[in-house]
Structure formats: C-alpha cells, structure tokens
C-alpha positions in Angstrom: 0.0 0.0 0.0 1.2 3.5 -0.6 1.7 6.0 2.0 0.2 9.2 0.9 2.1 11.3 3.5 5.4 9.7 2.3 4.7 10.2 -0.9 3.8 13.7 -1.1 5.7 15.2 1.9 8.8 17.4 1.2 10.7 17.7 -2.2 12.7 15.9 -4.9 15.2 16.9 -7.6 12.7 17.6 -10.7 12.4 14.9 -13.7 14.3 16.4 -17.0 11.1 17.3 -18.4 10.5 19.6 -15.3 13.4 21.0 -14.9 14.8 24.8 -14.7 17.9 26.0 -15.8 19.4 27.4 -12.5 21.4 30.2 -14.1 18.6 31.7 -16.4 16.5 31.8 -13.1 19.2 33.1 -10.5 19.4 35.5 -13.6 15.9 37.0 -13.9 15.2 36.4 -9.6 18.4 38.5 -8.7 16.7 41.2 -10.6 13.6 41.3 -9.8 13.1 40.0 -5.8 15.3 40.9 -2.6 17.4 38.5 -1.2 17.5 35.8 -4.2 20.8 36.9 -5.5 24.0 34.2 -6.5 23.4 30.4 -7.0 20.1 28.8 -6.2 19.1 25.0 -5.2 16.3 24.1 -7.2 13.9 21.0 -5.9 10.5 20.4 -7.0 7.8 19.7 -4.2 6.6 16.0 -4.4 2.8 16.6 -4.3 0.4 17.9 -6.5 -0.8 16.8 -10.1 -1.3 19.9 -11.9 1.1 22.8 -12.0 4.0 21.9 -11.2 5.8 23.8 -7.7 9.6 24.6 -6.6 10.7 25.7 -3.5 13.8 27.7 -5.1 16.3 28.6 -2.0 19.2 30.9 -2.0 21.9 31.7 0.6 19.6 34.3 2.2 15.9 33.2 2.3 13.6 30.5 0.4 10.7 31.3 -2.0 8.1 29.3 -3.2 7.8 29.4 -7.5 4.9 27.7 -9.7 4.5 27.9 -13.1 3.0 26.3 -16.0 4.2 22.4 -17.5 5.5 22.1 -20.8 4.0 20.6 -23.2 0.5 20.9 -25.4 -2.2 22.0 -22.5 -6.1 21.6 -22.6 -7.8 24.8 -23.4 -8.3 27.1 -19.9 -6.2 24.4 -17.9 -3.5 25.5 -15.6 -3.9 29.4 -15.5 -1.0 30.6 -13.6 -2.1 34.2 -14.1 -5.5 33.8 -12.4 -4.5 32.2 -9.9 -1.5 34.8 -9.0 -4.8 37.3 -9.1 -6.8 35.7 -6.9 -4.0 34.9 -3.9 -2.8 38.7 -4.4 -6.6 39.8 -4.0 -6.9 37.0 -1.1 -4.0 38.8 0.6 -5.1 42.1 0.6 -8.3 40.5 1.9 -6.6 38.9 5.1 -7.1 35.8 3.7 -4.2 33.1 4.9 -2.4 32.7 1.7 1.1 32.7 0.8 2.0 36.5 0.2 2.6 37.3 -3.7 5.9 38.5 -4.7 6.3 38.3 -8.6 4.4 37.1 -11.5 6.4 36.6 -14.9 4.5 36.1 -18.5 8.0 35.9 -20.4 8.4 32.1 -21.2 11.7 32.5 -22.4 13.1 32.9 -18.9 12.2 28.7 -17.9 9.8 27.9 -20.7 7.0 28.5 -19.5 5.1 31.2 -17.5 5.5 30.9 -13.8 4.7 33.5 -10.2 7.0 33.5 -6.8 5.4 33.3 -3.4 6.4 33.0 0.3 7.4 30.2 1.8 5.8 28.5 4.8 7.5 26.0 6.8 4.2 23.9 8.4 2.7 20.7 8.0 0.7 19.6 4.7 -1.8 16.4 6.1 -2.0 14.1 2.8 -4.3 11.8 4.7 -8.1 13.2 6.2 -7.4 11.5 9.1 -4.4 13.4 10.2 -2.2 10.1 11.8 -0.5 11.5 14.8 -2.8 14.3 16.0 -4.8 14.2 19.2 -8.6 14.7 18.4 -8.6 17.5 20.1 -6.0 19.1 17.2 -7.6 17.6 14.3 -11.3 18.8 15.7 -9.9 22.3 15.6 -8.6 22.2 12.7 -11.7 20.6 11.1 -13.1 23.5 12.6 -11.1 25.7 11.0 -11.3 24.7 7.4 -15.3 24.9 7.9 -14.7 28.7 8.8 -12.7 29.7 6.5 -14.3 28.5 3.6 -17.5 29.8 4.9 -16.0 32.9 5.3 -14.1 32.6 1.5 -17.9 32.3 0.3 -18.8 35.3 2.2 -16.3 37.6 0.9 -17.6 40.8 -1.6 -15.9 39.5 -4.5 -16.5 42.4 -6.5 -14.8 44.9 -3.4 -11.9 43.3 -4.0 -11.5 43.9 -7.6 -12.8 40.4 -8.9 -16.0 41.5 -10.3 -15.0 40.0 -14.1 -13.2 37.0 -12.7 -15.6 34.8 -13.9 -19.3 34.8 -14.9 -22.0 35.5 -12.7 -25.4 33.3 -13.4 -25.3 29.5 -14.5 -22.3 28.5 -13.1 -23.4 24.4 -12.3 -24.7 23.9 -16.2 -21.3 26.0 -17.8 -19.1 24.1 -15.3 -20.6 20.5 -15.8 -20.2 21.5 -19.5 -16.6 22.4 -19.1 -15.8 19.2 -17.2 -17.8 17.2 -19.9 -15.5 18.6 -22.4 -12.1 17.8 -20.3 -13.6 14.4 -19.6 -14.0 13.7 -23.2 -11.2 15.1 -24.1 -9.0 13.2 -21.6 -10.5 9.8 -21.8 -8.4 6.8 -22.5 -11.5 3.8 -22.4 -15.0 3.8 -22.6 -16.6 4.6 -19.0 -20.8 3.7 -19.2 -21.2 5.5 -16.0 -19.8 8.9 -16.8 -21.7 8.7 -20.2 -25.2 8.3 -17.7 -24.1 11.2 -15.6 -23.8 13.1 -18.7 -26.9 12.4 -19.7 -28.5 12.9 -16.3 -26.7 15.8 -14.4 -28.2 18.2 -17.2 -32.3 16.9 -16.1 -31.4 17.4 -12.3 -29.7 21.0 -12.7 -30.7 23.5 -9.6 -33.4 26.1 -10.3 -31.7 28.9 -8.6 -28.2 29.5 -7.6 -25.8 31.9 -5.5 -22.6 33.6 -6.6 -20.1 33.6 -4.5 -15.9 33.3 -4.9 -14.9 29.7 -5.2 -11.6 28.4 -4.2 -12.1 25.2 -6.6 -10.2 22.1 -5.2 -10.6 23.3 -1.2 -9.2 20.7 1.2 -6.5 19.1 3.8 -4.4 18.7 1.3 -4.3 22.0 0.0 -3.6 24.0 3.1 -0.5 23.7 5.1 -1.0 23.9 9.2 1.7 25.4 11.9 4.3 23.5 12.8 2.9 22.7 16.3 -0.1 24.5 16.8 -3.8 23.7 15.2 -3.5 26.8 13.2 -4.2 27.3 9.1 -0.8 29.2 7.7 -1.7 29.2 4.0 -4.3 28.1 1.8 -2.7 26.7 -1.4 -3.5 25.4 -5.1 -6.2 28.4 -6.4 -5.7 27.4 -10.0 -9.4 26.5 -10.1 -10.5 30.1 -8.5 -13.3 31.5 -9.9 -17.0 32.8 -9.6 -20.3 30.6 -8.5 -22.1 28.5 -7.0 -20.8 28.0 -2.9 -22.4 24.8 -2.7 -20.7 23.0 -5.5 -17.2 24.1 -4.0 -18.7 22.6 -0.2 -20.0 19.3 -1.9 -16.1 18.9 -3.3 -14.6 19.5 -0.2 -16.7 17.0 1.9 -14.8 14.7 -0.6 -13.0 12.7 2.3 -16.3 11.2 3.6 -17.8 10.3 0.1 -14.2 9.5 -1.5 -13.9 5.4 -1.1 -10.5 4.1 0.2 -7.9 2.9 -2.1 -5.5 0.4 -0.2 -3.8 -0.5 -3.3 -2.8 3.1 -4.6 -3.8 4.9 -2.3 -5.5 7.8 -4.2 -7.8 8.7 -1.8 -8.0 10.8 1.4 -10.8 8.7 2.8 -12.7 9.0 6.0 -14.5 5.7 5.4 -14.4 2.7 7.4 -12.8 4.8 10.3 -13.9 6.0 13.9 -14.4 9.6 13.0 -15.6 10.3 16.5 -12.9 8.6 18.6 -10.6 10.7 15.6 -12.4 14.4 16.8 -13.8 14.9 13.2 -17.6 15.9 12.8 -20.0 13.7 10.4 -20.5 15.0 6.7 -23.7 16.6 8.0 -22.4 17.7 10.9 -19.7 19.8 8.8 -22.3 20.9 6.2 -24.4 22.3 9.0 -22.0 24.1 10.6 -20.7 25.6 7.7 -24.6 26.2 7.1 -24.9 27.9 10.2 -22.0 30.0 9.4 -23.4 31.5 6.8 -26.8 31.8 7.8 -28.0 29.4 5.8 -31.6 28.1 6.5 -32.8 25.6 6.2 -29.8 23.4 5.1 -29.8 22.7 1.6 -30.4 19.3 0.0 -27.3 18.4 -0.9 -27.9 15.4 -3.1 -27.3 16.9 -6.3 -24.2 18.8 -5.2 -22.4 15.9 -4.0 -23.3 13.7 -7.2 -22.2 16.4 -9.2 -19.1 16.6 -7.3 -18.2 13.2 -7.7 -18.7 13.3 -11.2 -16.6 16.3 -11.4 -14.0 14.3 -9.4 -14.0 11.8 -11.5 -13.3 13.8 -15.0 -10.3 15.4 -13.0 -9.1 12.2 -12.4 -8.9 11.1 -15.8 -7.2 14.6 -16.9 -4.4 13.4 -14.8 -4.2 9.8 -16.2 -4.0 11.9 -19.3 -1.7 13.8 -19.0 0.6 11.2 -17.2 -0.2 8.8 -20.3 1.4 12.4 -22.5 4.0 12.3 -20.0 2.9 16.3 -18.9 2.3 15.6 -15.2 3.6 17.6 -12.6 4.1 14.7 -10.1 6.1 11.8 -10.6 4.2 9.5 -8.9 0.7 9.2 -10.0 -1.3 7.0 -7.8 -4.6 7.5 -9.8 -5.1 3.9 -11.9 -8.1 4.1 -15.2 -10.4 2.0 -12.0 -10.1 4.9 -10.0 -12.5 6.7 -12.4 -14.9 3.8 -13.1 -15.3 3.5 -9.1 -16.1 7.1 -8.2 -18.7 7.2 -11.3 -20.3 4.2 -10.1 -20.4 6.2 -6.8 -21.7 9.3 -8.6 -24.5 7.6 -10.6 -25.9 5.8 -7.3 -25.8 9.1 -5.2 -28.2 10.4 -8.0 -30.0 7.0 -8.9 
C-alpha cells in the first residue's frame, strides 16, 4: 500500500522534463526580488498533479515558485495568471495565503510562465485523518477549514477587484459542460457511467443559484498547518478560482467522507471505514451544517445533487491526470490514480443520483 504522507511530503530533484535552468533563473530572480541573488538550489515539491511547484532557495531566504508544465495543454487548464490574481486579492483581503511576490508572462526565462510566493515552513496532512494528531488538534482544525471556507464564500468578490473573474449566473450547467469537455477530451476507455451522468446531471440541474468566490479544489491537502499549533498558515493550489455557486465548492470539499478508500494506490483521502468520533472529526452533515450555520443558511440545503455532481466532477479530474501522465505532462512523478479509479467514483456518482 502506498503511503500518501510519504509520498507527497517534502521535495525531490525535478524529472528532466520539469526541470529549470538554475542560471537563467538566478538570472531573472536577482533582478527582480530581494534576497535571491547568486546560486540557487532548485527541488520540486513531491505533491500535487497539476502545475508543477519549486521551493527555489538561495543563501539568504527560500521562495516558493509555480508555473505552468510544458508541453501541449487543454484549453483554460493550468492558469498561472488567475491564480496569481486571486492569492494577491486574497491577501489584501486577510485571507491566509502565501503572500505574492512576482508574476512573470515571459516564457523565455524557464519555458513557461510561472509566479513566486512566500514560503511556509508547516505541515501539509496528505491523509483526512491526520495520523499523529490528538482529536482535540484535528477537531480544531476541522473546525477551522469549515470557517474559512464559509468565510471565503462570504467575501464581496467584487470589493476586492474580482467582479470579471468569472461569470456570474449559471455557473453548475457551464461548469458540468466544461468538465464534460475535459472528460471527453482526456479519456483513454469507454466509462458507461460517466456517459449516464452526462446524460443525467443536465435533467437534475438547480433552479436557482448563489454567486459567491470559489476556491475550486478546497481541502486538507491544500492548506498547510503550523508547525505545532492547530492553526491554518496558507491556503494553497487556487488554479481553479473563480466565480459561482458555494455549494458546489462545499459538496467537493466534503470529498474525504464520500471519496472510497484505495488500499492498493492509495489515491484517496478517505474517511470511510474509520472511527471519526474517537478521531475528533464531525459527520458529513455535521460539517455541512456548521458551515450552514455560518453562513446563515436556513434551512440546510439538500445536498444530493451537489455531491453527485461533485463526484462526477471528481472523476473527470481524475482522468485529466491519467492523461496527461499517459502524454508524459504531469507535474508529479508518482501518479497513484489507476483508469479504476474513475470507473469507481462514477459508479459512486450515478448511485448518489439513482
């Protein structure tokens, strides 16, 4: 079985097809940001799928860089520049992120566009469960997520510049179409059940919906903790930022407690099968009426649709990264996603709708 934390803890020297020329780099950095003068050690961070991330250190402090993969891209996939926007607007907002320092468009510099940010030294939990924290730790933490992406969803988008960010109205039928297009795009075999959720999702769409901020992929594994205290440093990964509906981005984050376990892979950041109370970590309904409560939500949505969608959703982002590992563009090394990964999840989806 493959350890997750292991796995995606700490960093690696990059593969040749991710890697930056350290002088070109030193080059342009020394220019442009304090403190990231002379020679610079260069080594890629071990998780993630998507863009790929370096924690680029020189003899005076450490930065964080992420850019762009080479290679042919999907169409809208991996916008570094957005997602620069958003954690500079998130910033100014108080929002825990890492704080921007420099965006760069010229490609010519590493081949492809990439941003710096700060560097925080805390923990990154790859598994829901949290293995070596008391329940007391991982309740407030829990706790913790729930507020802050209540308060993300509460934000005034539009006071903080981000009015045109994305489209306001529609947002579940032009982002089921979107991830219908990737998921076609990206398939490698014939999968009945996403072809049924296709075909369904469109009949069971939501009559009315809010427009909030979305962070796009919020979770564990996306934020990184204090070293020793129950405390949220940075949120990470905004690449899929954007405008709509608050309930989609809750139904993906609950993922942990729908998500089945993979012992084989080990994919998944499962709650399933485990002791959840004895761990300190609420119920799925529990968390969705908290964040409810937050806010001001009444009465509690049904949910149904959300989460169906969301696994479905789920699903088609799987399959973009068995793609793009089968084209050899992923940003991770180790890709613990297998093709029955995405037949399993639809399966899932289609019964949570059935």
């Amino acid at each position: 079985m493959t350890d997750r934390q292991t796995t995606f803890s700490g960093t690696e020297a990059p593969p040749a097809h991710l890697a930056i020329d350290e002088k070109a780099l030193a080059n342009y950095l020394g220019k442009h940001l304090d403190g990231m003068a002379g020679e610079l050690e260069i080594a890629k961070f071990k998780g993630g799928q998507s863009n790929p991330t370096y924690k680029i250190s020189s003899r005076d402090r450490s930065v964080v860089l992420r850019r762009r993969p080479p290679g042919k891209l999907l169409e809208s996939a991996h916008a570094i520049d957005r997602e620069y926007r958003i954690l500079s607007a998130m910033s100014k907002a108080g929002v825990p992120v890492p704080a921007p320092y420099l965006y760069c468009a010229d490609e010519s510099v590493i081949g492809s566009q990439f941003y710096v940010v700060e560097f925080h030294d805390g923990r990154v939990f790859w598994n829901a469960d949290m293995p070596g924290v008391s329940p007391k730790d991982r309740s407030a933490i829990y706790d913790s997520m729930n507020a802050l992406l209540a308060r993300l969803h509460d934000l005034d988008y539009a006071a903080l510049g981000l009015g045109d960010f994305g489209k306001t109205g529609d947002y579940v039928a032009r982002n089921f179409a979107r991830w219908s297009k990737q998921y076609l795009q990206s398939k490698l075999v014939d999968i009945p059940d996403m072809d049924w959720l296709m075909q369904a999702l469109p009949q069971r769409m939501p009559e009315s919906e809010q427009t909030t901020l979305l962070h796009g992929d919020f979770g564990l594994y996306n934020i990184i903790i204090h070293p020793t205290k129950p405390e949220v440093l940075a949120v990470l990964d905004w690449e899929m930022a954007t405008l709509g509906d608050p309930l989609v981005d809750l139904a993906h984050h609950t993922r942990p407690w729908w998500d089945p376990p993979d012992p084989v892979g080990g994919s998944a950041t499962s709650l399933i099968g485990m002791d959840i109370d004895a761990l300190g970590i609420p119920t799925m309904q529990d968390y969705v009426d908290r964040y409810c409560r937050r806010r001001n939500l009444s009465p509690v949505p049904d949910m149904t649709f959300y989460i169906g969608y969301a696994q479905f959703r789920y699903a088609a982002m799987v399959q973009g990264i068995l793609k793009r590992a089968a084209d050899g563009a992923n940003a991770s090394r180790k890709v613990l996603h297998t093709q029955q990964r995405v037949f399993e999840i639809a399966a899932i989806a289609r019964a949570t709708l059935s």
